[in-house]
Backbone as a ProteinNet text record, in pm:
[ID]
protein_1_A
[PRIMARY]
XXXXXXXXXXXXXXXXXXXXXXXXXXXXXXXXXXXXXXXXXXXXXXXXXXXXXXXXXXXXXXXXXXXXXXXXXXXXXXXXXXXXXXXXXXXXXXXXXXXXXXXXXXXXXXXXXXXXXXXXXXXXXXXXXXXXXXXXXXXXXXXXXXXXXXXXXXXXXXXXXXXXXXXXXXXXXXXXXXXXXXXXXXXXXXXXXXXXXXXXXXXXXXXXXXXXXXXXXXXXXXXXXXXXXXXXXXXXXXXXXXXXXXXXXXXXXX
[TERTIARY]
85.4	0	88.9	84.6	140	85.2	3.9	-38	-16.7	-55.8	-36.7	-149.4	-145.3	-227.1	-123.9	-137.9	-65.2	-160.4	-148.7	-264.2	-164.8	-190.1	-110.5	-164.9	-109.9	-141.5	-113.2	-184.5	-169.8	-104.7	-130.1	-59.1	-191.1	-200.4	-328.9	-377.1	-253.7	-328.3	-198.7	-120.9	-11.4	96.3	103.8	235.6	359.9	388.5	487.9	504.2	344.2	355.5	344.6	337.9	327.7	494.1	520.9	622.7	657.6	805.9	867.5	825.7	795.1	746.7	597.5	536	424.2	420.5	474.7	452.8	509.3	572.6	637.1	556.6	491.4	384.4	224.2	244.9	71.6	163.9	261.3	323.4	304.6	354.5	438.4	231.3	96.4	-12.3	-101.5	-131.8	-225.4	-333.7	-434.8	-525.2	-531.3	-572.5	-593.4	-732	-769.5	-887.8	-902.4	-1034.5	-978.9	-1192.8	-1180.3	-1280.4	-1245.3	-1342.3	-1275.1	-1221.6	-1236.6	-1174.3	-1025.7	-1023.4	-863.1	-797	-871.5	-827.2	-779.8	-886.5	-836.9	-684.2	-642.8	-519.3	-393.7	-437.7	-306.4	-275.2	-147.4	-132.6	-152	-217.9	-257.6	-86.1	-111.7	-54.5	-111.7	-5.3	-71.6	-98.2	-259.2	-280	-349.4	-318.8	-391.1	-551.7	-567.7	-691.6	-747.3	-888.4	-941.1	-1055.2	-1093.6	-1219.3	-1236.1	-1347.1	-1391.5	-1508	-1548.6	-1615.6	-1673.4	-1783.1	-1822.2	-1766.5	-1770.9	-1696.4	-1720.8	-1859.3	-1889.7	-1919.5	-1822.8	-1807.2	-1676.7	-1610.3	-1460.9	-1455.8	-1561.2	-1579.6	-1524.1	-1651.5	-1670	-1527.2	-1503.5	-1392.5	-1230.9	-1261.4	-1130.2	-1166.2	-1281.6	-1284.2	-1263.9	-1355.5	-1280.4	-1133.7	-1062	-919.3	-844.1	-892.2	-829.2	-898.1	-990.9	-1047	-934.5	-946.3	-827.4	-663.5	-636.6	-511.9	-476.3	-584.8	-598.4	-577.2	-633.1	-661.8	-507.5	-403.5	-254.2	-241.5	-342.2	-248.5	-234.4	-124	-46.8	-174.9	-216.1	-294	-292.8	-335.7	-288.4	-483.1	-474	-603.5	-523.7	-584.6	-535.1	-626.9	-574.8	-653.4	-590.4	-686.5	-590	-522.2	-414.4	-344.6	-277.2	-253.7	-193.8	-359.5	-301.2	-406	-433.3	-341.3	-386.4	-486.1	-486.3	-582.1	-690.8	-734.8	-926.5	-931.3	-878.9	-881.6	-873.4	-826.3	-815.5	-747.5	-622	-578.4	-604.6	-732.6	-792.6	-912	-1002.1	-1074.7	-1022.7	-913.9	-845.9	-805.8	-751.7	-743.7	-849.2	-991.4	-1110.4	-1174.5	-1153.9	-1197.7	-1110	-1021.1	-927.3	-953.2	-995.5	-1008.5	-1118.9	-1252.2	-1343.7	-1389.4	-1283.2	-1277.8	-1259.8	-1237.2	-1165.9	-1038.2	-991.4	-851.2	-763.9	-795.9	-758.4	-654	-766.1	-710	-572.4	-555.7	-465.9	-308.8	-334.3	-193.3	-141.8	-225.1	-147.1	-56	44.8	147.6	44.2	86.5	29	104.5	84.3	199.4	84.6	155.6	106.4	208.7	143.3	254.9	192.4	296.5	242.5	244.6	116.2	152.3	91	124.1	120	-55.9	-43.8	-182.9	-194.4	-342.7	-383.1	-312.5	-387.8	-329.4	-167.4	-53.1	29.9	73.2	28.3	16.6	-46.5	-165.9	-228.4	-107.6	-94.3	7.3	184.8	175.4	332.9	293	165	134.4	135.5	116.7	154.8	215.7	311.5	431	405.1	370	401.7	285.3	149.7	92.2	52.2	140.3	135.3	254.6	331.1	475.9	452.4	323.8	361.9	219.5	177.2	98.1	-37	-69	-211.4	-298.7	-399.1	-472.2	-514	-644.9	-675.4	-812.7	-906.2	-1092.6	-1159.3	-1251	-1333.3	-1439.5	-1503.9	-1635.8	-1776.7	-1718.7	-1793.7	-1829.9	-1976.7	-2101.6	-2101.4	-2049.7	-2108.4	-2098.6	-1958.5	-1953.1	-1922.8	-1922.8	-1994.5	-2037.6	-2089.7	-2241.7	-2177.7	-2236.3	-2254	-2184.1	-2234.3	-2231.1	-2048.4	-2034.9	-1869.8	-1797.5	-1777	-1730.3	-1727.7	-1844.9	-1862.3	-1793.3	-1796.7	-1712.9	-1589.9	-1479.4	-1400.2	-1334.7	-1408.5	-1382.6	-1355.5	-1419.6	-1399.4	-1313.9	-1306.6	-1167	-1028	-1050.4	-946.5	-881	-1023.6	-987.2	-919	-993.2	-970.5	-828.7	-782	-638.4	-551.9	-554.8	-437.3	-438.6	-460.9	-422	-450.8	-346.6	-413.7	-467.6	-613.4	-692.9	-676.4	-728.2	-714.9	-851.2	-950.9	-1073.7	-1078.6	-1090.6	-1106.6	-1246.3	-1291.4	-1427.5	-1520.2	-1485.1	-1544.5	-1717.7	-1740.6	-1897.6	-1885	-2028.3	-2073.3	-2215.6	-2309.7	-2400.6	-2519.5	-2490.7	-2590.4	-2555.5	-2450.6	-2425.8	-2361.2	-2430	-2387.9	-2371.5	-2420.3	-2409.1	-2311.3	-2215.5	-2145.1	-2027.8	-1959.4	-1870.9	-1879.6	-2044.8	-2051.5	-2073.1	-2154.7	-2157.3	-2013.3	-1930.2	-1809.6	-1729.4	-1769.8	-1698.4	-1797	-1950.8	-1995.4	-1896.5	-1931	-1834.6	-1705.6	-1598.9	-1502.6	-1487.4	-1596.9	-1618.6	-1623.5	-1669.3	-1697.1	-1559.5	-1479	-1310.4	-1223.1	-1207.9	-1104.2	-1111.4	-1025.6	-1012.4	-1051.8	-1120	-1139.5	-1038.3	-933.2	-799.2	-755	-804.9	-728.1	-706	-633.8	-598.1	-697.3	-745.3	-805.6	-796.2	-734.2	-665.8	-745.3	-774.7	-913	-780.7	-747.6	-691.2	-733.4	-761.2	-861.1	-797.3	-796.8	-737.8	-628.6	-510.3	-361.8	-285.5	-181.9	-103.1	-242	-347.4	-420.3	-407.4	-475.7	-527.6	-609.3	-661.9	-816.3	-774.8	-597.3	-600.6	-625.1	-685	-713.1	-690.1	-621.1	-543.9	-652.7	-698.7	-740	-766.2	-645	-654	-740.5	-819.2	-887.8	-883.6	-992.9	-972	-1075	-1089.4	-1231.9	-1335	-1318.6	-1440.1	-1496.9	-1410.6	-1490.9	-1503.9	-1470.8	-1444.5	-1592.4	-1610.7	-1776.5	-1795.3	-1828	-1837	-1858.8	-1921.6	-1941.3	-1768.7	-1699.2	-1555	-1507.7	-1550.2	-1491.9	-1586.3	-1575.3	-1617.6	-1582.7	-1574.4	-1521.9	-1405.7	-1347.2	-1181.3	-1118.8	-1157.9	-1081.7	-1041.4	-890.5	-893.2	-884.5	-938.7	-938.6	-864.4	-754.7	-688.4	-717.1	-730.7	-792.4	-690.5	-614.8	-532.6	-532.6	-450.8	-436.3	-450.1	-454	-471.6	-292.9	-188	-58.9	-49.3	-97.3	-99.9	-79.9	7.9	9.6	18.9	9	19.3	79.9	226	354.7	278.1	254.1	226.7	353.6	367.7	487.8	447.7	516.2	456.9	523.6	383.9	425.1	442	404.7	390.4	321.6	261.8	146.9	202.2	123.6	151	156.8	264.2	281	199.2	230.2	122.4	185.1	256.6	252.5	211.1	277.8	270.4	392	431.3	605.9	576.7	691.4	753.5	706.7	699.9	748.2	617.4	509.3	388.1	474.5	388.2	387.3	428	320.9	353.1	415.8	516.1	631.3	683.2	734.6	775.2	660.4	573.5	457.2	353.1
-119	0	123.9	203.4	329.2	425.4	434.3	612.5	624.2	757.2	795.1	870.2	901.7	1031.6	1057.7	1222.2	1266.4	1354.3	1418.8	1475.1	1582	1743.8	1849.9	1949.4	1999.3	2138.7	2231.1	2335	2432.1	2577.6	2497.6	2680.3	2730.9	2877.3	2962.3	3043.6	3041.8	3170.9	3231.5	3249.4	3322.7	3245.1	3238.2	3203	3146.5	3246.7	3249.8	3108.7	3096.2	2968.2	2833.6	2868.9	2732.3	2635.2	2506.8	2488	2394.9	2419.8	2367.9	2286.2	2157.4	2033.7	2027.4	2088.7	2133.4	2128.5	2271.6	2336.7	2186.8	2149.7	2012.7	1938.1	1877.2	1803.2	1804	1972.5	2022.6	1994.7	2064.7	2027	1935.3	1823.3	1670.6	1631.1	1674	1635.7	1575.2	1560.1	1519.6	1579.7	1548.4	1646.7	1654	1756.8	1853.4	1827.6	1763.7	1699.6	1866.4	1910.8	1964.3	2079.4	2148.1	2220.2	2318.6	2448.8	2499.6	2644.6	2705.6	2805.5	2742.8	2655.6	2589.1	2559.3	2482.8	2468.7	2624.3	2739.8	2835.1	2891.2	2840.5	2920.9	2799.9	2732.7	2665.5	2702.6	2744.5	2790.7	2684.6	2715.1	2636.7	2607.9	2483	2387.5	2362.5	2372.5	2297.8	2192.1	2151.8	2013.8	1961.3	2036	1941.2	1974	1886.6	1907.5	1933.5	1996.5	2028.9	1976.3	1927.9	1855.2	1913.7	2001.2	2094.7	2055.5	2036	2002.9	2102.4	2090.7	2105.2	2095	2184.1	2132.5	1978.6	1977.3	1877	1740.2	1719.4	1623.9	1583.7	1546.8	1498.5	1349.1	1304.3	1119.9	1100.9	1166.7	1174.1	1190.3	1304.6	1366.4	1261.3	1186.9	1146.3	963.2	946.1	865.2	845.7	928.5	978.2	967.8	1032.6	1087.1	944.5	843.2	734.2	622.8	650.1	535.7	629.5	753.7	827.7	763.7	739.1	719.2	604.3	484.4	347.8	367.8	436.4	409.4	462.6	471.1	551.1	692.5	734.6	900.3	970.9	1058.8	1142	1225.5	1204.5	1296.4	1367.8	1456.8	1603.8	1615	1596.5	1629.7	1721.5	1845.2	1973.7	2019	2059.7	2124.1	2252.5	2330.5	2464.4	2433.6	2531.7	2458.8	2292.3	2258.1	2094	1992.7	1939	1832	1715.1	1732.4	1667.7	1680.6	1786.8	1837.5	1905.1	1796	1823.6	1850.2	1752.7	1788.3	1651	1676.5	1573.3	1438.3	1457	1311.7	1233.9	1252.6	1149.3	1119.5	1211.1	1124.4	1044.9	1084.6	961.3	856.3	860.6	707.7	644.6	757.8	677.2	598	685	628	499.7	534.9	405.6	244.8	305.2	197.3	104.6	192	162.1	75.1	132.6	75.4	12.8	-46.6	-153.2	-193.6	-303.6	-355.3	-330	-307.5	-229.5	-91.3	-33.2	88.3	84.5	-1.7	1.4	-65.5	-102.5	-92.6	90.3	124.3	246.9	370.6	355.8	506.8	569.5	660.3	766.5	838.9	963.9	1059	1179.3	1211.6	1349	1426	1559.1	1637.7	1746.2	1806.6	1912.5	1997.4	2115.4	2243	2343.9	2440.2	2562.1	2585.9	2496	2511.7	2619.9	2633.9	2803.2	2815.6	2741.7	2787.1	2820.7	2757.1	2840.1	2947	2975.5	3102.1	3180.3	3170.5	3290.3	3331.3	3176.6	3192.2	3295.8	3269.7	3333.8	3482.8	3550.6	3678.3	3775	3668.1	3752	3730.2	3611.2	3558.3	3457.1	3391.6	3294.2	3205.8	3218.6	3167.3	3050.8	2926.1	2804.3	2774.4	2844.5	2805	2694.3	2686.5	2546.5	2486.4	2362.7	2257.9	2307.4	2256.3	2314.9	2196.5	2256.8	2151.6	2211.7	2187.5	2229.4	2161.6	2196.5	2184.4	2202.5	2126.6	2190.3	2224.3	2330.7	2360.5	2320.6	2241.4	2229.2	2056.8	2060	1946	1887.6	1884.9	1770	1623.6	1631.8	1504	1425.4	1525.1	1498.9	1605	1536.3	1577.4	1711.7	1824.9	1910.7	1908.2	1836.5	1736.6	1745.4	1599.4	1578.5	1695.8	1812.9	1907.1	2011.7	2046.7	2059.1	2010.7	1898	1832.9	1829.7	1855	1870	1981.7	2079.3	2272.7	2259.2	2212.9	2182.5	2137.5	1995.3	1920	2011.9	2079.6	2148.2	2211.8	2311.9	2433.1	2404.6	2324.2	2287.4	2226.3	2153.9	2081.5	2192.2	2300.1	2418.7	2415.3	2343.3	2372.9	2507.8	2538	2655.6	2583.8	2667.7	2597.5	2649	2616.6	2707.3	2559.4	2702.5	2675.9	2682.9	2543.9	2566	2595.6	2585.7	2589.6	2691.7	2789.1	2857.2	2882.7	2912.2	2982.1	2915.5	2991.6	2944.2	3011.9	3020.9	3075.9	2929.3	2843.9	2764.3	2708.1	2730.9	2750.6	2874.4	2958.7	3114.9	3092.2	3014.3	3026	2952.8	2851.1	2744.5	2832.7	2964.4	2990.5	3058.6	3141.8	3207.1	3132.9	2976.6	2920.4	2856.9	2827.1	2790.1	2904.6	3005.2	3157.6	3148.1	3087.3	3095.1	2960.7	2876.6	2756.4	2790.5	2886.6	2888.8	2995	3073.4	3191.8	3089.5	3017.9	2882.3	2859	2829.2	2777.3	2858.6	2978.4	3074.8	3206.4	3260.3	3385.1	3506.4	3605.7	3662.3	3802.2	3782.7	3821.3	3750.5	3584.4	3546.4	3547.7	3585.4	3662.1	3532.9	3597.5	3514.7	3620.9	3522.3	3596.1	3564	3660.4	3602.4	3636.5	3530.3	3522.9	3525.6	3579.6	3584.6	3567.1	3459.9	3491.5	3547.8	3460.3	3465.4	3438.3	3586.4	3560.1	3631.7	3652.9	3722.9	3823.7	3888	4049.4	4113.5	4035.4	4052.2	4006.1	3949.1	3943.8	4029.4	3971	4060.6	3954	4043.4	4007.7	4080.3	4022.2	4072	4029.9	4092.8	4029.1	4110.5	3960.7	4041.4	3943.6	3971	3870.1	3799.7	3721.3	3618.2	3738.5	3763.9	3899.7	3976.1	4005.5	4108.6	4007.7	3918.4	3811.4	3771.4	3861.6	3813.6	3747.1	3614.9	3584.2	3651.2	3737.1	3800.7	3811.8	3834.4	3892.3	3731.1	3639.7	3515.2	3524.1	3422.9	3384.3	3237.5	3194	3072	3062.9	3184.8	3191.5	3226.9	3225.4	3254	3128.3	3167.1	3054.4	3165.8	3082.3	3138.4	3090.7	3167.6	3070.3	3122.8	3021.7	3081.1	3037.6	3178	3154.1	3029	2989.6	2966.1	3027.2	2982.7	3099.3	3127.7	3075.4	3085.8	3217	3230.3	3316.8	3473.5	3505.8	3653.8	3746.5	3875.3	3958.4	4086.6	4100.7	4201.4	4349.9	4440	4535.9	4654	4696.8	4760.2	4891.4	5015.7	5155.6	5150.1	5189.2	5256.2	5084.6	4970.1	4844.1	4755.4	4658.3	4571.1	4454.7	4442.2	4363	4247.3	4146.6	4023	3908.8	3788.7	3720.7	3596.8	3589.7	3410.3	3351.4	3209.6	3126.7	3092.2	3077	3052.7	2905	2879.1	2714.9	2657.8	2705.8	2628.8	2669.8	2638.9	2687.5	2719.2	2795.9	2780.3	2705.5	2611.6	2487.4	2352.4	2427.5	2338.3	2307.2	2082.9	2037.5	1986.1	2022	1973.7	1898
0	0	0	-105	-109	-70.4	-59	89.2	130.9	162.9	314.3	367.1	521.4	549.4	679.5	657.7	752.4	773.1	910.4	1014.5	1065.4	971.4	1038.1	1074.2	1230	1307.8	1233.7	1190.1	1157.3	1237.1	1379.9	1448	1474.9	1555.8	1613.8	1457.3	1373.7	1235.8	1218.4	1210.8	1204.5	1080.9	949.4	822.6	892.1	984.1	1094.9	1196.3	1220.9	1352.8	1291.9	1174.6	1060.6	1110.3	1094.6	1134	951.4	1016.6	843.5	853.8	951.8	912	871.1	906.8	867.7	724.7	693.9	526.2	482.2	486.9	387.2	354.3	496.8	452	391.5	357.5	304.9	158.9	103.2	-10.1	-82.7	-31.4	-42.9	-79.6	-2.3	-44.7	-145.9	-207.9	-318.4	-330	-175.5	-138.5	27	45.5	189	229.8	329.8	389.4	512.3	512.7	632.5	688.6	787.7	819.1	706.2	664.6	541.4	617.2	679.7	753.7	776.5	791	821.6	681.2	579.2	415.6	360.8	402.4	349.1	409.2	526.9	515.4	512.5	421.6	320.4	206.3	183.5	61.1	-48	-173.7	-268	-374.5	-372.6	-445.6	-611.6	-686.2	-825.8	-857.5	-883.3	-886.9	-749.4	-681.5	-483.2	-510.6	-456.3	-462.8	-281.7	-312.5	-143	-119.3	-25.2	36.6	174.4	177.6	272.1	335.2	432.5	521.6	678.8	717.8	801.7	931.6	1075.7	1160.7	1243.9	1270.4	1300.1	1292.7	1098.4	1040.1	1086.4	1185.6	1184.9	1194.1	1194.7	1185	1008.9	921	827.4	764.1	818.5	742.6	758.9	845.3	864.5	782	772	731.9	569	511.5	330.4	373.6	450.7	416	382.7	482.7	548.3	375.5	333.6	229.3	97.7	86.8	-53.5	2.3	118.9	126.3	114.1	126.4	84.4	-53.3	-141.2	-290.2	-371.5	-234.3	-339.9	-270	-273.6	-253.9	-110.5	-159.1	-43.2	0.9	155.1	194.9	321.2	324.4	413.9	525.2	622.4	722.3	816.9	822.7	855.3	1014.4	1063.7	1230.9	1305.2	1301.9	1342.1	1504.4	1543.9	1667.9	1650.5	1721.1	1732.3	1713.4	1595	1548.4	1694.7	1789.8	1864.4	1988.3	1959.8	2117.7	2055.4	2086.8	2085.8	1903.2	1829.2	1695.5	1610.7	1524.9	1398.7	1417.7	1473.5	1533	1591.6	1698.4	1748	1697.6	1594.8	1515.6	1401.7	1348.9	1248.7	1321.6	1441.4	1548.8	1560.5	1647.5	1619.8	1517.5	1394.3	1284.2	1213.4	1224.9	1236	1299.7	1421	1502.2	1497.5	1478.9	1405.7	1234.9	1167.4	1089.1	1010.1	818.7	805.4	836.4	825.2	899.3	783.6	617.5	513	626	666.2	720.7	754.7	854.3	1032.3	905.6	817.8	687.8	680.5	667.6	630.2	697	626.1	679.1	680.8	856.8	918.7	1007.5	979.9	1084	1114.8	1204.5	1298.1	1341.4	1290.2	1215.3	1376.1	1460.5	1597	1503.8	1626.3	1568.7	1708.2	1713.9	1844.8	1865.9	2009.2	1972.3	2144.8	2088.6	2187.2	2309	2342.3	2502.3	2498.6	2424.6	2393.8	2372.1	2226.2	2199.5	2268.7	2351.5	2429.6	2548.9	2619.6	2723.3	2670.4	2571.8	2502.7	2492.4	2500.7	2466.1	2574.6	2684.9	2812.3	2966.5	2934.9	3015.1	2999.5	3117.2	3146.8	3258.9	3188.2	3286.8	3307.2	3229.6	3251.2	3274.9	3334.5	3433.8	3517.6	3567.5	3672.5	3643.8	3668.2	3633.1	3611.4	3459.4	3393.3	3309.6	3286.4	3193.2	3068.3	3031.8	2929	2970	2936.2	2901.6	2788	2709.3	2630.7	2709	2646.6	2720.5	2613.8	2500.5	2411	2457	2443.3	2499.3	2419.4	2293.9	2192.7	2178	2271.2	2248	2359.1	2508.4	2652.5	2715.6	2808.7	2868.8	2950.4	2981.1	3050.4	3202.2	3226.7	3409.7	3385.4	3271.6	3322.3	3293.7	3230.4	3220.6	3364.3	3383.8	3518.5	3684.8	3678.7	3747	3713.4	3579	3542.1	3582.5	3583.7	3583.4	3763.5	3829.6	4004.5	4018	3944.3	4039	3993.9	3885.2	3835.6	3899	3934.5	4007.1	4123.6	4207.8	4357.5	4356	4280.5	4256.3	4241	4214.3	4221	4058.7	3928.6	3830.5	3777	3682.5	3595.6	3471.1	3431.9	3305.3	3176.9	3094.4	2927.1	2906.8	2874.6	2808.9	2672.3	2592.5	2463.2	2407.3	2300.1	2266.3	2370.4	2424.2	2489.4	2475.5	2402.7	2410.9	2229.4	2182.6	2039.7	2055.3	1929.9	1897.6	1952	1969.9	2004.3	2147.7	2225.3	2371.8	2402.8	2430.5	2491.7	2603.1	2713	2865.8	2930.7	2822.3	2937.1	3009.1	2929.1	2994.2	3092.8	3065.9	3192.7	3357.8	3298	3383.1	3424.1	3362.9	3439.2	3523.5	3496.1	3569.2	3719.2	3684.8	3849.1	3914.2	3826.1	3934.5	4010.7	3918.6	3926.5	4067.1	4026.4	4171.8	4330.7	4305.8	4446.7	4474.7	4396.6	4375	4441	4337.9	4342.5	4380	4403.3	4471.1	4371.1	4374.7	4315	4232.5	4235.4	4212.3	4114.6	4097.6	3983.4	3850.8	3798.9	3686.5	3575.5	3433.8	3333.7	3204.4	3100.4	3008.8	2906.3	2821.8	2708.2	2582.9	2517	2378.5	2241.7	2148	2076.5	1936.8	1827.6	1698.1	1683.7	1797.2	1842.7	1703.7	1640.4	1515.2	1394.4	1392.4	1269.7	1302.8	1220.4	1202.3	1308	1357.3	1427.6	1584.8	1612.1	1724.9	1868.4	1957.4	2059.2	2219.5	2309.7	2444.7	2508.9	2650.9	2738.4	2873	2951.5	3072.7	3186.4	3266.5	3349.3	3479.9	3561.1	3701.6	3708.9	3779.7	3793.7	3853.1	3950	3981.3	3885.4	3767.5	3646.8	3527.5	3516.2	3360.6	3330.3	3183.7	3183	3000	2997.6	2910.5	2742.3	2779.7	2639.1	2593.1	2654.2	2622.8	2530.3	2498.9	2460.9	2313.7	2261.4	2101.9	2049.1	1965.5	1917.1	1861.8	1863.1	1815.4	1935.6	2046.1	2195.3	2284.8	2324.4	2437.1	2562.2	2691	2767.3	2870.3	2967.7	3070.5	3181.7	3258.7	3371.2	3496.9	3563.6	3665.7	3780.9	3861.9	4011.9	4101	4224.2	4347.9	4332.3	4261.3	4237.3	4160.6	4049.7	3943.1	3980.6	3919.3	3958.1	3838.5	3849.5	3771.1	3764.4	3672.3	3725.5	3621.7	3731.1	3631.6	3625.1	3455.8	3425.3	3355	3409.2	3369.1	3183.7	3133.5	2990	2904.4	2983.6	2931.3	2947.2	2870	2923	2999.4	3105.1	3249.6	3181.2	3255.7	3233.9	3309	3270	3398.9	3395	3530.7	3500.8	3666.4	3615.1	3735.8	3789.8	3915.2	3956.9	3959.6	3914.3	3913	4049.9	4158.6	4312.2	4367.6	4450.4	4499.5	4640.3	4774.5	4865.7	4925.3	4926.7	4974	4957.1	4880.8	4828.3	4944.9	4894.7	5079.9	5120.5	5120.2	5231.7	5173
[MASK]
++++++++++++++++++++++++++++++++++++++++++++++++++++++++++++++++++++++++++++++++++++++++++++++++++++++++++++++++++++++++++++++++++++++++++++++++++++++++++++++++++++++++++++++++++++++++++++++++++++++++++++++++++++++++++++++++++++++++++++++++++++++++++++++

């Protein structure tokens, strides 16, 4: 079997956060499987062809990719940020796994790429210096409840968070509801950094504290991180304040 499919991060939006291994392998393509907001910022190739899809097709989508790469050709499934988190690489595993044993023959790589919470965190120090997670706040594909319980044990464990999938036009309320949970948790001082379309045109930084952080400030191109009772915030005259977390808690030792 001569195919392939390779599964590459695109980075937050930025030409720049693209990584050489990356660009090589949209190149080296045949065709580019991908959501189409994400297809559009690959540069076009002569001859590649594109297969654009819906977001909420990633079963679908990984499954075409996986039956074209059976049939011979070089193929490219694209995910903005690192294809691995909360993206494309684990529905081509799923779908994989799921399906024919044809499949589980074929060369497959996964190609990283800078995904948000990075880049948001790189825009204004350092606020995943010491132990963090990451959350979706998006229900689709679990329930409300375990997320919920997720956002608590989080909090209560000392981690710092980065909310992906924040809000959307058909759930407006989860983030506000995770900002009441988080009020039960944390101190109202703790710093929460709204990242917005990190590396475009349209990027926008905005740090604020759990006491004032009000959902409207988020969108579907935002990650949001949400401090420790660790987390601090260095403010600098004539410069925008930094924010991180120190390596060592308090109660380091104990």
């Amino acid at each position: 079997m001569s195919g392939k499919l390779t599964v590459v991060g695109l980075g937050p939006g930025s030409a720049q956060q693209l990584t050489p291994e990356a660009s090589l392998a949209l190149q080296a393509a045949d065709t580019v499987f991908g959501y189409k907001p994400y297809l559009d910022r690959v540069p076009e190739q002569p001859g590649q062809r594109r297969q654009a899809s819906d977001n909420r097709e990633e079963l679908a989508r990984a499954s075409n990719a996986l039956n074209e790469a059976c049939a011979g050709a070089s193929v490219a499934v694209v995910s903005g940020g690192d294809p691995g988190v909360f993206a494309m690489a684990a529905a081509v595993c799923e779908a994989l796994e799921q399906g024919p044993a044809l499949w589980r023959d074929l060369e497959i790589a996964i190609v990283p790429g800078v995904t948000g919470m990075l880049a948001v965190a790189a825009r204004v120090g350092a606020p995943l210096g010491h132990d963090f997670c990451a959350i979706s706040l998006s229900d689709n594909l679990k329930s409300w409840a375990v997320i919920e319980r997720r956002v608590q044990a989080a909090a209560t464990a000392g981690f710092v968070i980065a909310f992906y999938n924040p809000i959307s036009r058909s759930r407006p309320w989860q983030l506000g509801r995770a900002f009441e949970l988080l009020r039960g948790c944390l101190p109202p001082g703790t710093p929460v950094i709204f990242g917005r379309a990190i590396g475009r045109d349209d990027e926008q930084i905005r740090i604020s504290t759990l006491a004032t952080a009000d959902a409207t400030m988020a969108d579907m191109s935002t990650c949001v991180i949400i401090g420790s009772p660790e987390t601090r915030i260095v403010e600098r005259p004539n410069r925008e304040p930094l924010v991180y977390t120190p390596r060592s808690t308090r109660t380091a030792g104990t």
